[in-house]
N, C-alpha and C positions, 0 to 999 in steps of 0.2 A: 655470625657471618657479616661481612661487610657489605656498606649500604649501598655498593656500588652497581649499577644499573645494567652497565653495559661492558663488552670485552673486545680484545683485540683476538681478530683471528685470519687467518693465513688462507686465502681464498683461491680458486682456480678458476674462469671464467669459461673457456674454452678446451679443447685438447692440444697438448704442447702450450697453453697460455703460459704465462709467467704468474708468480705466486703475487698478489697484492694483497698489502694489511686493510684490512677494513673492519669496520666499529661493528659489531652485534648485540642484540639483546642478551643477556646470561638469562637461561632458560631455570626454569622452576621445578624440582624433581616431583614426582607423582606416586601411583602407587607403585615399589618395587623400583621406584628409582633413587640412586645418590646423583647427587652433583660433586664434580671433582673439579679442585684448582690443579689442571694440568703442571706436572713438573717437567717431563720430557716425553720427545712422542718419540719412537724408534719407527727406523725408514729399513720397510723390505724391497725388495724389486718386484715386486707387484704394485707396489706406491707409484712405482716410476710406470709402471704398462699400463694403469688407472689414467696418471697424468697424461700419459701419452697417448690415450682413447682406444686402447689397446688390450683393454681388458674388459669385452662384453659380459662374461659372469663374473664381474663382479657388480653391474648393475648400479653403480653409480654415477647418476647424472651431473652436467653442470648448471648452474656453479656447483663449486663444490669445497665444502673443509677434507682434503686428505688426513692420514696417519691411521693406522689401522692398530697398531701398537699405543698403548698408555702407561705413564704413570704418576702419580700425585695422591692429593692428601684430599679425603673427604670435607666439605665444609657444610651441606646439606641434608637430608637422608626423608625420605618422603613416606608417606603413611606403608606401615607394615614390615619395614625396614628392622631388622632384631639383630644383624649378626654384622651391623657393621654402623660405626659411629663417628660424630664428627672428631675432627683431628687422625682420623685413622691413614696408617700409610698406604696405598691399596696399586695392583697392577691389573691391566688384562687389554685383550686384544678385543678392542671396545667402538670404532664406528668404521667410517671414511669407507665404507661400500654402501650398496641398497642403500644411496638416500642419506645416509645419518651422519651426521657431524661428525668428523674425525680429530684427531688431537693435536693439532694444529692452531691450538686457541689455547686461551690463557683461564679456559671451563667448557667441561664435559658434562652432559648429563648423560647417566651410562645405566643399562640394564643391573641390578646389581648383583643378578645370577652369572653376568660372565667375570666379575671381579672377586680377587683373593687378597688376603691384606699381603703385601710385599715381604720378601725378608728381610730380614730386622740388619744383617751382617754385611748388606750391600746397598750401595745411596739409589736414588729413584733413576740418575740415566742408566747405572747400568739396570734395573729392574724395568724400565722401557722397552730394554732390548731384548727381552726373553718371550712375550707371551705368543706370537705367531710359528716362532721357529718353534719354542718347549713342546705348545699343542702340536703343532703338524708332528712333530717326531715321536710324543709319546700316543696319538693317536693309531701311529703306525706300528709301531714297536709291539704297544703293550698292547691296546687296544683288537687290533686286526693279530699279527702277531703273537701274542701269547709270550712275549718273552720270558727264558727263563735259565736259573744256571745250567749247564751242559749245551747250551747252545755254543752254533758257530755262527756270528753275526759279519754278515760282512757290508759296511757302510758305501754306499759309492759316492764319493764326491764328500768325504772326512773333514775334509776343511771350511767345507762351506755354513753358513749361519742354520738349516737345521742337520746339516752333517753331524758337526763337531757336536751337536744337544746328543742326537742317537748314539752317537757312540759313547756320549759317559751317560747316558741311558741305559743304554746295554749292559754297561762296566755295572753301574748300578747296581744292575738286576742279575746281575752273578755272568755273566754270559764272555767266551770267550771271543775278543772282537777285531777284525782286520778292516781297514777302510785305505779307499782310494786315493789319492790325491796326486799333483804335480810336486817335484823335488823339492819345492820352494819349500813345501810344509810338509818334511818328513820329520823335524824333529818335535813337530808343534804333535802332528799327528801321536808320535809315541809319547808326546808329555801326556798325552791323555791317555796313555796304559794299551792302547792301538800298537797293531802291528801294521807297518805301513807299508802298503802296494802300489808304485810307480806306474800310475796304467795305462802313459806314455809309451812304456818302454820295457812293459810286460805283459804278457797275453792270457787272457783268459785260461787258455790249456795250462799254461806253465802256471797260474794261481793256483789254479785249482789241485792239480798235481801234488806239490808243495805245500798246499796249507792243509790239503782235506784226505790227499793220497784218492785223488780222484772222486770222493764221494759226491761232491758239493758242501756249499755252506746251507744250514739248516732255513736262516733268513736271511734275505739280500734285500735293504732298504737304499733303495735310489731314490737320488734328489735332484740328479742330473737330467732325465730326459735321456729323447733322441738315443743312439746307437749304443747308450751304455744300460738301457733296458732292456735289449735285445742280448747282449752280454750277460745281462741280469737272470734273462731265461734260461740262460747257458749256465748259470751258477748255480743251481738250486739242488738240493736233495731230491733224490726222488722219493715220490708219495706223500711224501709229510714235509719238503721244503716249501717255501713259502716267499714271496717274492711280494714286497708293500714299495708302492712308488708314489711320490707326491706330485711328480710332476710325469704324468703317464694320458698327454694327451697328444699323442702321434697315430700313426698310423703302425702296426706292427704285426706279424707273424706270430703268432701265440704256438703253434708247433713244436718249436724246443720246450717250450714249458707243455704243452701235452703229455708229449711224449716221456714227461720225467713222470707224467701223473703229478704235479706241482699244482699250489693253488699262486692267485692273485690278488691284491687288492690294491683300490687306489685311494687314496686320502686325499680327502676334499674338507679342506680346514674352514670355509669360511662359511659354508653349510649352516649352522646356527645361527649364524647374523644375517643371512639371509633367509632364512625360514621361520625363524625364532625357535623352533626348536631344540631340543638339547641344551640348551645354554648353561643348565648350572653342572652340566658335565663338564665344561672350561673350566669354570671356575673349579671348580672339584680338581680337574687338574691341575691348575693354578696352585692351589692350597698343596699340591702332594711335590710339587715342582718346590716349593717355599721349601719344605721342609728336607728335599734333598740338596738344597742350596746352604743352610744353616745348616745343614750335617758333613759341608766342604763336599761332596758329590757329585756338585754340578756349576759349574761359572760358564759364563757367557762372555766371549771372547769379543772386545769390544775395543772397535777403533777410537784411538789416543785420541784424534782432532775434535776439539767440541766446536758446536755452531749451536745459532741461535736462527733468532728471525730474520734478524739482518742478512746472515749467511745463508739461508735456507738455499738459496740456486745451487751453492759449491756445494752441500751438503748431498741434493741430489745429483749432481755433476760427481762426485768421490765414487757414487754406488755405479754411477753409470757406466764410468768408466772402467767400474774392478780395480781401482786402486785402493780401497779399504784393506786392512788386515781386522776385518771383526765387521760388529755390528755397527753402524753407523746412528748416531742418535741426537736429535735436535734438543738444547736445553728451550725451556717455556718460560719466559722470563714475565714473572708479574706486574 
């Protein structure tokens, strides 16, 4: 390791503040911990509702290191450490809530139950971009869900960064899969083996009709919120459908799903990092996410534009907007 003292990292002072660089100590791993020379941090939009003090569970105070996504190369590894070594390429969805440095610095010290070494077939931004969407979707899918071939999956909101994961999730796991999306990404939608539903400009009754001959879909993962969870309850099989939503915090009529006899669940990703709990379940998923990635399974769709620190405002400015086509990911320049 290099004899170097101190790092540059990307700070927050306030809510809505602006990002300033400033010098930090580079922290010393311990028991169960690595240190990682950050390579790129991926930005979700809850990075943006964190900055913008707008996210009370997620419990991070200012100042603050954002980036909730990592990825880089071990240079560290602290007493009891066995299954991961320096030089190792490693990802995972590793602080910037409750408190703990986010990867927005040029070193992380990181739990190193929620880390999995990266696949070998794709470089560290696009492996930045995967560990928040992969877990939220296969926590839902597999996890709550049960997925499995002979399903009917239907994704809401297919394009979006844990959409598009679910749905060659689903592909993965034998399951036949329909997801929602605006015209823009009908073709992106059927690259990924999706049959695409305009949900613009077509209504629940006629999906369902059409795809299921009225049954419903077995599993309906939303990622959308608001009025298309409600749509959600209205899709499900009865008895044994199943309805997982990630972003399922409104106010809602659970009645249509009664009435189906239908269950629910909601996925609450950041649960570990804030509990410490479960933690080498991520990584456990991390490690099974690698290996559907090096089996061509699973890519993460991932906007062209790179930024750094320099850029770091447009980079959050790109998400803000919704002008991304993909993940968006800041390279960490040493």
């Amino acid at each position: 390791m290099s004899t170097q003292h101190s790092m540059q990292a990307l700070q927050i002072t306030e809510a809505n503040g602006s990002f300033k660089l400033t010098e930090q100590a580079i922290p010393q791993p311990g028991i169960g911990q690595v240190l990682v020379k950050v390579a790129a941090s991926g930005i979700n939009p809850l990075d943006l509702k964190i900055r913008a003090g707008q996210a009370a569970h997620a419990k991070q105070p200012f100042p603050a290191v954002l980036g909730i996504d990592m990825a880089g190369e071990v240079v560290a590894t602290g007493p009891g450490i066995t299954h991961f070594a320096v030089a190792d390429r490693v990802y995972g969805m590793t602080g910037g809530v409750a408190g703990q440095q986010g990867s927005l610095a040029q070193y992380q010290l990181v739990d190193a139950d929620l880390l999995a070494k990266a696949p070998s077939n794709i470089n560290l931004r696009q492996a930045a971009a995967m560990p928040l969407v992969v877990i939220t979707a296969w926590e839902g899918l597999i996890d709550r869900a049960r997925v499995a071939a002979g399903h009917k999956v239907l994704v809401q909101g297919g394009a979006g960064g844990v959409g598009h994961v679910a749905v060659q999730l689903a592909k993965a796991f034998g399951a036949e899969v329909y997801a929602t999306a605006s015209a823009k990404d009908a073709d992106y939608i059927r690259s990924l083996g999706a049959v695409f539903i305009d949900y613009q400009h077509t209504s629940v009754e006629h999906y369902l009709a059409e795809h299921t001959g009225n049954k419903g879909f077995d599993i309906v993962f939303n990622t959308t919120g608001g009025v298309s969870l409600d749509q959600a309850f209205q899709s499900v099989k009865t008895y044994t459908g199943h309805v997982v939503s990630s972003l399922g915090w409104g106010t809602h009529s659970i009645a249509p799903l009664s009435f189906r006899a239908a269950s629910y669940s909601g996925v609450f990703t950041l649960m570990p990092l804030l509990t410490g709990q479960s933690r080498a379940h991520h990584g456990n998923i991390l490690r099974q996410a690698c290996q559907l990635t090096e089996q061509g399974l699973l890519t993460i769709r991932l906007d062209p534009q790179e930024f750094d620190f320099d850029s770091i405002e447009q980079a959050y400015e790109k998400v803000a907007t919704a002008r991304n086509r993909g993940k968006v990911v800041v390279t960490v320049e040493a």
